[in-house]
N, C-alpha and C positions, 0 to 999 in steps of 0.2 A: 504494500500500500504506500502511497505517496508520500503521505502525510502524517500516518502511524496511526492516524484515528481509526477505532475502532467500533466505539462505539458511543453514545451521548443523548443528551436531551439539547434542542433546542427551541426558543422562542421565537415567534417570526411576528414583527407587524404586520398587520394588514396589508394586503395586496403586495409584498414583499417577498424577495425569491433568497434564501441561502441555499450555497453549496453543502452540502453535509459530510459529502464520500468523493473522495478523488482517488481512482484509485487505477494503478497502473502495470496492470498482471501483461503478464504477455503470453503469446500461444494460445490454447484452447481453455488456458484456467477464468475461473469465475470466483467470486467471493459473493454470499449469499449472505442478504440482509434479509433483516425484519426490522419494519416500517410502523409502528402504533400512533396513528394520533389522540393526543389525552382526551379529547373531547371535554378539554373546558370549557368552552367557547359555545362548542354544536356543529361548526360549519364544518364543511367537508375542506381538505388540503388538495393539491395536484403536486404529486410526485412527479417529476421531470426527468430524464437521462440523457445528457446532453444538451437539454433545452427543449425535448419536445417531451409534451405530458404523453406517459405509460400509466396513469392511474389517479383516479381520483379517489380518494380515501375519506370516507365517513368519519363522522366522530365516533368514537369509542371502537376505533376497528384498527385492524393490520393486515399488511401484506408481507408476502416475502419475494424480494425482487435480484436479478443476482447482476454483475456488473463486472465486466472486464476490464479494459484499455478506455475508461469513461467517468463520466461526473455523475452525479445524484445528486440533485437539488431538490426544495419543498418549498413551492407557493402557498401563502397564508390567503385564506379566501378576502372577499370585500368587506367585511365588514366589522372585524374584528382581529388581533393575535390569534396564534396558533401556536400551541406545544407538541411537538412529537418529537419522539422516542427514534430511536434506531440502536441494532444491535448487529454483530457479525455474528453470524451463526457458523462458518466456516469457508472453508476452499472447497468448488465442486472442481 
């Protein structure tokens, strides 16, 4: 991984995009996340890989998304912050 992050919680303002996961496998490896957002708020998040949305995420839900040679970002919806969660679950 790039950056050594592995895993974290972050806050995001509204209509707001962080990076979360930079991560820079090479070959056919993948590193497999889980994605939770806290549903403090209610609004749904858009997870992004590369900059184009792979998922829209409900409050109080997760996914697991995996990522090679690319970024993972989280857009906070319109009309509030957003907290979600990310975890590495491993190497596929």
């Amino acid at each position: 991984m790039a950056d050594g992050v592995r895993s974290g919680r972050v806050v995001i303002p509204a209509t707001e995009t962080r990076v979360v996961v930079l991560a820079d496998l090479v070959g056919n490896k993948k590193a497999l996340y889980r994605f939770f957002n806290s549903g403090k708020t209610g609004e749904a998040v858009e997870i992004r890989r590369n900059g184009g949305v792979v998922h829209s995420l409900p409050s109080k839900d997760s996914v697991d998304l995996s990522i090679g040679n690319e970024t993972l970002s989280v857009t906070a919806g319109a009309m509030q912050e957003a907290e979600v969660v990310y975890e590495l679950l491993g190497l596929v």
